[in-house]
N, C-alpha and C positions, 0 to 999 in steps of 0.2 A: 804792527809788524812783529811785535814781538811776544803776541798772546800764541804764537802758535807752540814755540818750545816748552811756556808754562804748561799750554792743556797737556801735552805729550806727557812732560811728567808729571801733571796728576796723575793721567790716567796708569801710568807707570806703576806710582807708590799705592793706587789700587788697586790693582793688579797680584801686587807681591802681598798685600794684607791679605787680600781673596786667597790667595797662595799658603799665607802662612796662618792662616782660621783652619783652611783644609786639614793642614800637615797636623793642625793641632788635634783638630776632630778626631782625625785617625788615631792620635796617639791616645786619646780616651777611648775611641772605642776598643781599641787592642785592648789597653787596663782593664777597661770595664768586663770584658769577653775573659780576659785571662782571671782575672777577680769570681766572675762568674765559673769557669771551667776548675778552677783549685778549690774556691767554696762547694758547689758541688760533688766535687770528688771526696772531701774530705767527710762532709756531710755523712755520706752514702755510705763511707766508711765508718764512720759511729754509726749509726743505724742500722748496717749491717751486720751488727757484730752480734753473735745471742749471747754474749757476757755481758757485754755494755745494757741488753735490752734486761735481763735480770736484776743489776741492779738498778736499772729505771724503774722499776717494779718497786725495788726496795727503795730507793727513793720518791716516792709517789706515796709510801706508806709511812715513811718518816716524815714528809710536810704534814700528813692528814692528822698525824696522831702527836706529834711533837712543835708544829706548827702553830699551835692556841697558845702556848707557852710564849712566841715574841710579842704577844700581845704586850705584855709587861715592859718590852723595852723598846716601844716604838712609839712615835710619835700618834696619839688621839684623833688628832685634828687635821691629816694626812688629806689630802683630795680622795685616795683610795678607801677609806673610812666612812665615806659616804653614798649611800646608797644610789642615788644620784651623780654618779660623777659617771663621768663620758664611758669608759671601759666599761662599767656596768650594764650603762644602759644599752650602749654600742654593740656591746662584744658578747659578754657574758649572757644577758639576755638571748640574745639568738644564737649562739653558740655554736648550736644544733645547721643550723643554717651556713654559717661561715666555713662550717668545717663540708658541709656538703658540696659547696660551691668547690672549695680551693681542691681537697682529695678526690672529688668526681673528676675532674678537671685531670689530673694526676692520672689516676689508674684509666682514664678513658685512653689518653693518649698514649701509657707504658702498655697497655693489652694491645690494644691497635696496633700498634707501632710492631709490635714483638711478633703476632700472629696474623692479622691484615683479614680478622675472621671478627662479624658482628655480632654472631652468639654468644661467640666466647669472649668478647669485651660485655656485653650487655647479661651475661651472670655473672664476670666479676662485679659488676655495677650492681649487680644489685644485694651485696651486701651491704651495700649504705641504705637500699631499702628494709632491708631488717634492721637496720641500725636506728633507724627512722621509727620503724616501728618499736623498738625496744625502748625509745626515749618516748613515744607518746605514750607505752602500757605502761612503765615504769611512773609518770607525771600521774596518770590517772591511778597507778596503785596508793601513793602518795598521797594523794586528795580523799580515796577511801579511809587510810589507817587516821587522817584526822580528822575524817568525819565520825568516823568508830569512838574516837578516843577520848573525842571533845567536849565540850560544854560552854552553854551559853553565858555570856556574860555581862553586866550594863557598868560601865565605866562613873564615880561616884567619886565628890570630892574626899571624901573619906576613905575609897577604896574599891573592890568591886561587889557589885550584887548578882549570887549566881541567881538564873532562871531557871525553869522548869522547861526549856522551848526543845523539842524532839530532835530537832537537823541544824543544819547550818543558813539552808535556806531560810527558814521563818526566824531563828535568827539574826541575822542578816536583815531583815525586813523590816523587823522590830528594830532597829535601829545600835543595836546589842551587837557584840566582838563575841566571836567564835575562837575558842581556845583548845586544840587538842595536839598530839606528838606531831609536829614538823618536821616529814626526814628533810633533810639539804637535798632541795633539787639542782640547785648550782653544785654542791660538791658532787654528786651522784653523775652529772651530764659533764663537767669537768674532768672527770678523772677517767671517764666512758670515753669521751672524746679526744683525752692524751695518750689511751693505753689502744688505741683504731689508731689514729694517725702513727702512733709507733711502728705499728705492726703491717701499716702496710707500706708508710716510707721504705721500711726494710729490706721492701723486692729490690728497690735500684741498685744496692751494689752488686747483686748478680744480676740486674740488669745489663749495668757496664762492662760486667766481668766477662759477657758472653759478645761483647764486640755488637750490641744491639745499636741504632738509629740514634744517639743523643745530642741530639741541638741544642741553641742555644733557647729555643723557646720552651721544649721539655727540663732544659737543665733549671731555667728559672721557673717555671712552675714548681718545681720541687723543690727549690730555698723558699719558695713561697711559704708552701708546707712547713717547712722545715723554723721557719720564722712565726707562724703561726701557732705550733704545735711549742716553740718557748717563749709562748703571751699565753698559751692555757697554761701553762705550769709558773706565770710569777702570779697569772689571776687567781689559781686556784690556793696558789700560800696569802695571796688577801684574802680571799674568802675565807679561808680556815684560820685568818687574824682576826678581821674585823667583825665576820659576821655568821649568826646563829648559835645556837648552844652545841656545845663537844660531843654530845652523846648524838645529834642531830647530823651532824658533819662525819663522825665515824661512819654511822651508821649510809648516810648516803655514798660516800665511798667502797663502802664495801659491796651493795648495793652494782653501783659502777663495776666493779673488778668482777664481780660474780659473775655480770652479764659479759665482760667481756672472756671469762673463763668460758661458758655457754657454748658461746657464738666460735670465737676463734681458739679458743684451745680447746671446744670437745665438737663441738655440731662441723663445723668447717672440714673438719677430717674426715666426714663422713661423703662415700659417694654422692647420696642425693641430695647435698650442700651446694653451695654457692660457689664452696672450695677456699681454699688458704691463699691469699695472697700470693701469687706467683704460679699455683699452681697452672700448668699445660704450656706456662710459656716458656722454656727452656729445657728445649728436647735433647737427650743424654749424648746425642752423635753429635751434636754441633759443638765445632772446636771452640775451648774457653781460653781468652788471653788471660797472662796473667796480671791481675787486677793492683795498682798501686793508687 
């Protein structure tokens, strides 16, 4: 007789739990949304700034060139000291790839979004297909200048024995180590891939400026970016710690910067371009709020 008022208030004090998970839920995802919507803004505002984008240039030339110097005060035996450790093989290695996923992802849905025209999102896309191919001609220039430059060699407890062997294939075949100039393909596609994603995160703050479509699914794709684009710049000061020689690491950096000068500070300006980041989507008559 008297099980009936227990069940009543179980089911009561479950009730008000279900009630009070809700009310909590909510109050994370407002955080979450508001965390998202400030990080973002804030973002878009560093990135859109062409002073801040200047000295990112001059900082990008101060890790490459002064960067092999914290070798001397850093720990040896780091996980990032190894050739083999996760960001390496993970990151650094496809680089090329990560960054095409996350900024395709990006500028597909800021064009779209801005113009609701397929052309004109599918030529700004395909600046990552140049990009694409500048990182495959650039790898194959690379593999030429140390086939050019090299010489064969058979590893000896005493030291090495050079050969007489013409290429690197036979070579290689004979069982013998190939040695000639290694520009840094990781510095080279590192410093490529931080000074593109700079340049095109930087449409969003006149994205926002112009009162465009921003959710919260384009707002996080673009911290995506944004958190991506600061893992190439601590990977690229391990790279320029731990690994290859200084004259190799210059040299691939600058390599990077050249192509990116090329592409988006000379070819991109040009009509029969791909175009500048931003370009078409922010027509001169549509009113601009003002951007905070």
């Amino acid at each position: 007789m008297e099980r009936g008022p227990m069940v009543g208030a179980g089911l009561g004090a479950g009730t008000r739990v279900r009630a009070l998970l809700g009310c909590l839920l909510k109050v994370l995802l407002w955080v979450a949304s508001a965390l998202l919507y400030f990080g973002s803004e804030q973002a878009a505002r560093l990135l859109g700034s062409p002073c801040l984008r200047r000295l990112y240039h001059a900082w990008l030339a101060a890790v490459v060139i002064f960067g092999p110097l914290l070798q001397f005060h850093v720990n040896s035996r780091t996980i990032f000291a190894s050739h083999g450790n996760f960001f390496n093989i993970k990151f650094v290695n496809s680089a090329w790839g990560w960054t095409c996923t996350f900024l395709g992802g990006f500028v597909l849905l800021v064009v779209f979004l801005a113009t609701r025209r397929v052309a004109v999102t599918a030529r700004h896309l395909s600046r990552l297909v140049v990009g694409a191919a500048v990182w495959r001609g650039a790898g194959r220039a690379f593999l030429l200048i140390e086939d050019l430059t090299g010489s064969c060699f058979e590893p000896l407890p005493q030291g090495l024995l050079l050969h007489e062997l013409p290429d690197r294939r036979s070579c290689l075949a004979a069982g013998h180590q190939w040695r000639g100039y290694t520009v840094s393909s990781h510095t080279f596609l590192l410093t490529f891939c931080c000074l593109l994603m700079a340049e095109e995160a930087a449409v969003f703050a006149k994205y926002l400026a112009h009162g465009l479509p921003a959710g919260a699914p384009l707002r996080l794709v673009f911290l995506l970016n944004v958190l991506l684009l600061g893992l190439w710049n601590f990977l690229l000061l391990c790279t320029v710690i731990y690994f290859h020689q200084y004259t190799h690491k210059v040299v691939g950096a600058a390599v990077g910067t050249f192509a990116w000068y090329l592409t988006y500070g000379s070819w991109y300006h040009q009509p029969w371009s791909p175009g500048i980041p931003g370009h078409g989507l922010f027509p001169r008559s549509r009113s601009i709020r003002k951007h905070n």
